[in-house]
Structures are given as C-alpha cells and as structure tokens.
SEMARPA-491035 format. One record per atom (N, C-alpha, C, O): residue in one letter; atom name; x, y, z. Coordinates in Angstrom, 1 decimal. Example, Ala and Ser with C-alpha at 12.3 -4.5 7.8 and 13.67 -1.06 7.14 Angstrom:
  type  atom       x       y       z
     A     N    13.2    -5.7     7.8
     A    CA    12.3    -4.5     7.8
     A     C    13.2    -3.3     7.8
     A     O    14.2    -3.3     8.5
     S     N    12.8    -2.2     7.1
     S    CA    13.7    -1.1     7.1
     S     C    12.9     0.0     7.9
     S     O    13.4     1.1     8.0
This chain:
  type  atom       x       y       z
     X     N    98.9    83.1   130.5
     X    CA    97.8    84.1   130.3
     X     C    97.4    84.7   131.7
     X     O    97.7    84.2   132.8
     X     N    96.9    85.7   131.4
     X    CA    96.4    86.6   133.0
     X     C    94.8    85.6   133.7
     X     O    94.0    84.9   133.1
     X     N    95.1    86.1   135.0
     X    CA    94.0    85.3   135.2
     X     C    92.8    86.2   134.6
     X     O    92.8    87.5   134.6
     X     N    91.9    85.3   134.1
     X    CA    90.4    85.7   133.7
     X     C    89.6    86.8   134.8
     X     O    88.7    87.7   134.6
     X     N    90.1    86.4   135.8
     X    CA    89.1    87.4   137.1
     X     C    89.6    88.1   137.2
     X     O    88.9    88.7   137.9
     X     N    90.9    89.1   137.1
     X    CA    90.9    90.1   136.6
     X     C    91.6    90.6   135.3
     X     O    92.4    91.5   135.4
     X     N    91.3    89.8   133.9
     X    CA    91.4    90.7   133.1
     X     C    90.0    90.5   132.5
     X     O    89.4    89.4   132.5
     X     N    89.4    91.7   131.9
     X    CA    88.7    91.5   130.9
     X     C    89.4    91.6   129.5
     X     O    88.6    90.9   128.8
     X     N    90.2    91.9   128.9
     X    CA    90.5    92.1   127.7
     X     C    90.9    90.2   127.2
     X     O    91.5    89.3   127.8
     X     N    90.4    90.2   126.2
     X    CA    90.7    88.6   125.3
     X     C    91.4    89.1   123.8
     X     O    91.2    90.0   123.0
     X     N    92.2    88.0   123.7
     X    CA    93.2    88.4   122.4
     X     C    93.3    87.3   121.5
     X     O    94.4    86.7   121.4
     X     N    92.3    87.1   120.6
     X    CA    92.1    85.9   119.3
     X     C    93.2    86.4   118.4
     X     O    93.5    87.5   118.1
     X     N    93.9    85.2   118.1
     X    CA    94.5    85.1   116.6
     X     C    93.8    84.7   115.9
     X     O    92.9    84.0   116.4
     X     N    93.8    85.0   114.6
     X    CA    93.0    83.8   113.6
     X     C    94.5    84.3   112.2
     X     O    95.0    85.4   111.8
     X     N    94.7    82.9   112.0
     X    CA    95.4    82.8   111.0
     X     C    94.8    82.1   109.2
     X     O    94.5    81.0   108.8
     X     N    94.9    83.6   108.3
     X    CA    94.1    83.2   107.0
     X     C    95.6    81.6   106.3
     X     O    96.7    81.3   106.6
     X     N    94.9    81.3   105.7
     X    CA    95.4    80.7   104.2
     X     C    96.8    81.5   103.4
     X     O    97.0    82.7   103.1
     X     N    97.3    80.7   103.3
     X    CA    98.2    81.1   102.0
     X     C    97.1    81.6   100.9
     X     O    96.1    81.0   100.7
     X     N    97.3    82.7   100.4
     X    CA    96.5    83.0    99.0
     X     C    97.3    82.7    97.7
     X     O    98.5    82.5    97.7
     X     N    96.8    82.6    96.8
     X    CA    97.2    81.9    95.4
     X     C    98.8    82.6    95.2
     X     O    99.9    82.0    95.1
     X     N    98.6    84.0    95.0
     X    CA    99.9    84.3    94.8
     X     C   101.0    83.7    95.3
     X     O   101.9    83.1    94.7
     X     N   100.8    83.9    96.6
     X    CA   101.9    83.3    97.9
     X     C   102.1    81.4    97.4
     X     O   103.2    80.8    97.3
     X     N   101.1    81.0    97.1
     X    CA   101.5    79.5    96.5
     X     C   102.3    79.6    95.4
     X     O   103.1    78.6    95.0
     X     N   102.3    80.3    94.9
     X    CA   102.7    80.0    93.2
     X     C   104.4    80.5    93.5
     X     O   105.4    79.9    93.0
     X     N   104.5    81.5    94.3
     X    CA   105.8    82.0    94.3
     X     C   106.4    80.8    95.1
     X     O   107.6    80.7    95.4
     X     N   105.6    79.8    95.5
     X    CA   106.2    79.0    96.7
     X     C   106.0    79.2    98.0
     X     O   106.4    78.3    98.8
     X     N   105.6    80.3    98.4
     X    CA   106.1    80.2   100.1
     X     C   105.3    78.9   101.0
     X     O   104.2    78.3   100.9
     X     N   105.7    78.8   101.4
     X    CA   105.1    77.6   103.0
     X     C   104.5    78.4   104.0
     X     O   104.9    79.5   104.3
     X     N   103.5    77.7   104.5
     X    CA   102.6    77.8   105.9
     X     C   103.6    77.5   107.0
     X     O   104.3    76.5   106.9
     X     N   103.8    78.3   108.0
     X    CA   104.7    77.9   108.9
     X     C   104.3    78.1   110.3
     X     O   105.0    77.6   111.3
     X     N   103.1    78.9   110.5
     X    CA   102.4    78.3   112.0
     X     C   102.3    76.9   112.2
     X     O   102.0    76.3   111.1
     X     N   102.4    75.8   113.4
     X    CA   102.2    75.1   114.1
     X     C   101.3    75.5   115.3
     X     O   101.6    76.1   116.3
     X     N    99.9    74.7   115.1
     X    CA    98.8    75.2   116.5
     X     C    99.5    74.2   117.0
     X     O   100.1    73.4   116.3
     X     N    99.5    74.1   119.0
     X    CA    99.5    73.6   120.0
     X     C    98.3    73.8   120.4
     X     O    98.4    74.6   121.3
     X     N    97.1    73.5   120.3
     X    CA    96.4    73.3   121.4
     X     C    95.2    74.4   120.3
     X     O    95.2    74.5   119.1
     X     N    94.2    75.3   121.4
     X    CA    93.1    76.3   121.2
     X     C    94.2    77.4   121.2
     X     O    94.0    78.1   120.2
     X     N    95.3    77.9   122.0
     X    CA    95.6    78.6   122.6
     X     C    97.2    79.1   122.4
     X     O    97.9    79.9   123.2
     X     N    97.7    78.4   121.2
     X    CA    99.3    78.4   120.9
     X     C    99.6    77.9   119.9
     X     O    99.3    76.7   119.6
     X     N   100.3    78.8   119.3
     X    CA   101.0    79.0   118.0
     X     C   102.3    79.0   117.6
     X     O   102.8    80.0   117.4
     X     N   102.9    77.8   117.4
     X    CA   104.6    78.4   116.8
     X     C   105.0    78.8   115.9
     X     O   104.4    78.1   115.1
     X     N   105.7    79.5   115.3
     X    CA   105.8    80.4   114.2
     X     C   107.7    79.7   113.8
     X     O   108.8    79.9   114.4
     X     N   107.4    78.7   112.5
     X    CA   109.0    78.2   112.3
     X     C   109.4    78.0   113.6
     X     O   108.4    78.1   114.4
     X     N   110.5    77.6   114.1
     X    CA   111.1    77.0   115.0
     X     C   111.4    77.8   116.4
     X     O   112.1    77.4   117.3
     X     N   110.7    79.2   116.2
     X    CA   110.7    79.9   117.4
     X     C   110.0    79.4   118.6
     X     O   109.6    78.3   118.8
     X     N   109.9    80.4   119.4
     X    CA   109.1    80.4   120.7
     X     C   107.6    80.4   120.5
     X     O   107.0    81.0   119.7
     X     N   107.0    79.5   121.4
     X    CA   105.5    79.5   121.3
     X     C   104.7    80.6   121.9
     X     O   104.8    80.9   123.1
     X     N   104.0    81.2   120.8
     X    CA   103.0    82.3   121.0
     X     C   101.7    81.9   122.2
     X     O   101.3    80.7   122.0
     X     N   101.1    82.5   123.1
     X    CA   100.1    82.3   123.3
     X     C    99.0    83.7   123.4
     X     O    99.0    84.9   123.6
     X     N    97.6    82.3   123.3
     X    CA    96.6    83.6   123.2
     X     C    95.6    83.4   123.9
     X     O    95.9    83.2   125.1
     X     N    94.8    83.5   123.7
     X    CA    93.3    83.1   124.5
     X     C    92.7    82.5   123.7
     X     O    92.2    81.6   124.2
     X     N    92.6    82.6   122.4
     X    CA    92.3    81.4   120.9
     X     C    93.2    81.7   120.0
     X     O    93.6    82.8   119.8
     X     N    93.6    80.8   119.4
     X    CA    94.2    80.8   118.5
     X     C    93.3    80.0   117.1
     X     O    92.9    78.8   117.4
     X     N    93.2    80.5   116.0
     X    CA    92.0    80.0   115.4
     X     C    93.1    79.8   113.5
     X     O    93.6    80.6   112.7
     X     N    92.8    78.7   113.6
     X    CA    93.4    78.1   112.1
     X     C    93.2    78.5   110.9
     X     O    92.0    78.1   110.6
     X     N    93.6    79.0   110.2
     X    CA    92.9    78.7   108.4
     X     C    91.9    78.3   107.8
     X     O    91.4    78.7   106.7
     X     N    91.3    77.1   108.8
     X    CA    90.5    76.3   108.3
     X     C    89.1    76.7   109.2
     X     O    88.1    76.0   108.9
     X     N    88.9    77.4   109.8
     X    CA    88.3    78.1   110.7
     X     C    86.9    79.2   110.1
     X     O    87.2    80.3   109.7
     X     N    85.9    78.8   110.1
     X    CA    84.8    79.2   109.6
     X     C    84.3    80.2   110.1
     X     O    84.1    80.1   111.3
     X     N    83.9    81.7   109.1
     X    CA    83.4    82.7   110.2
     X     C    82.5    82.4   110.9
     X     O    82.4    83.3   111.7
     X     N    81.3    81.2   110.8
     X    CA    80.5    81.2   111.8
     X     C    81.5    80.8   113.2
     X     O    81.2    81.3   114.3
     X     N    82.4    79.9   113.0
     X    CA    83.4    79.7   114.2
     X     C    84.0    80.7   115.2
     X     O    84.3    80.8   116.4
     X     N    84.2    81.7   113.7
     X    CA    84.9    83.1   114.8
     X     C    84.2    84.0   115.2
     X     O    84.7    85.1   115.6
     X     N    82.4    83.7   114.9
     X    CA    81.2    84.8   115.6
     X     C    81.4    84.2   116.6
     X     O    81.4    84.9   117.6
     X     N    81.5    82.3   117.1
     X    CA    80.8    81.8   118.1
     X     C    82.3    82.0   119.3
     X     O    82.0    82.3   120.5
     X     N    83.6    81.7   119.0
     X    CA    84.6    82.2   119.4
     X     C    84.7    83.5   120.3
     X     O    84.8    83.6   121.5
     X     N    84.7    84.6   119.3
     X    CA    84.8    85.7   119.8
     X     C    83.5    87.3   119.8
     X     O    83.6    88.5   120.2
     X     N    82.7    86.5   119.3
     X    CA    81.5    87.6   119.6
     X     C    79.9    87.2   120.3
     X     O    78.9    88.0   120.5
     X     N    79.9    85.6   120.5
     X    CA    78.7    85.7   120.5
     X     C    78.7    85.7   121.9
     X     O    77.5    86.0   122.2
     X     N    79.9    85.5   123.3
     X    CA    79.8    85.3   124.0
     X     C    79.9    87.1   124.9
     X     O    79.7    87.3   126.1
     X     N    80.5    88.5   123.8
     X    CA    80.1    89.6   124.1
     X     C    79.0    89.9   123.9
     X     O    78.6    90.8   124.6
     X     N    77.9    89.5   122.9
     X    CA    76.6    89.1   122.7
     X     C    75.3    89.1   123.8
     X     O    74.3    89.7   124.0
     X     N    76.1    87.8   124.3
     X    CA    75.1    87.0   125.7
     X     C    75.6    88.3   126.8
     X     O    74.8    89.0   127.3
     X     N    76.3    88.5   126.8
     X    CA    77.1    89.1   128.0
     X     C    76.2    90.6   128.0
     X     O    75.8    91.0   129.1
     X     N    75.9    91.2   127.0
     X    CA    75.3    92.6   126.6
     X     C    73.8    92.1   126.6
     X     O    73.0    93.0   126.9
     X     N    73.4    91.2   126.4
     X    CA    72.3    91.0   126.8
     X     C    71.2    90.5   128.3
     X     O    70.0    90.5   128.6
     X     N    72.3    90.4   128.9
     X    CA    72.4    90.2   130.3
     X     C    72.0    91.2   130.7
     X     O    70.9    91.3   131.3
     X     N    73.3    92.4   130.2
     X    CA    72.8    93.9   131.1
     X     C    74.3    93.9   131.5
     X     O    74.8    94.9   132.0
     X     N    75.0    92.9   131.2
     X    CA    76.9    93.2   131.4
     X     C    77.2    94.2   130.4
     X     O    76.6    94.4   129.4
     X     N    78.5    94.9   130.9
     X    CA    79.4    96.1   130.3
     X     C    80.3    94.9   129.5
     X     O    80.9    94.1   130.0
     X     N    80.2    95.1   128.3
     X    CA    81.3    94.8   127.5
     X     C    82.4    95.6   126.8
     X     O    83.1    95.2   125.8
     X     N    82.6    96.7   127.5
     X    CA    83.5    98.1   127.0
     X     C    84.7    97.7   127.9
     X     O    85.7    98.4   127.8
     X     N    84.8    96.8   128.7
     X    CA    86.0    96.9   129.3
     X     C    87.2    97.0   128.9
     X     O    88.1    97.1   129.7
C-alpha cells in the first residue's frame, strides 16, 4: 500500500453475501480474507486494500470503517476532498 503520508485516497472493499438465487443455482463464495487488508479471489493472487470488509460485516461497521473517521476529520476543520 502507499504510504499514508502521502496518499490521502483510501480504498475499502466490502464483499456482500451470496443472494438466494446464486445459492440455489449453486455457486460458491470464493473470497478468502487474509487479514483487515487482503483478499484472495480462488486460487489467484492476493488483492490488497486499506480494508477489506466481509459479508458478515454490519453497516454500522462500514460507517465506523470508512466514514466516521472523514466525519471526525471535517469536524476538526480538516479538508476531506482530497
């Protein structure tokens, strides 16, 4: 990943659920998390991100993840348009 001091840009995955359809026809879940931050996709190369956020992952998780800390930051008096 780039260093944090100078990038501002952050890049969340969040990976949904199988939905019913996709169960019934059969398909399989085939992400593998490593960590907050990596994702293997089937037996390829590992993805990385700045979060990588599971299925199981609650949107209060992905306000506190990825917005609450542009939140604090705008309330400061920080630019969050970077």
């Amino acid at each position: 990943m780039a260093d944090p001091a100078e990038c501002s840009i952050k890049v969340m995955c969040r990976f949904r659920p199988l939905n019913e359809a996709e169960i019934l026809r059969g398909d399989k879940f085939i992400p593998k998390f490593k960590g907050d931050e990596t994702v293997v996709i089937g037996q390829g190369k590992p993805y990385v991100f700045d979060r990588v956020l599971p299925p199981s992952t609650t949107q209060e998780q992905v306000y506190s993840a990825c917005v609450c800390v542009c939140v604090f930051e705008r309330q400061r008096g920080e630019s969050t348009k970077d």
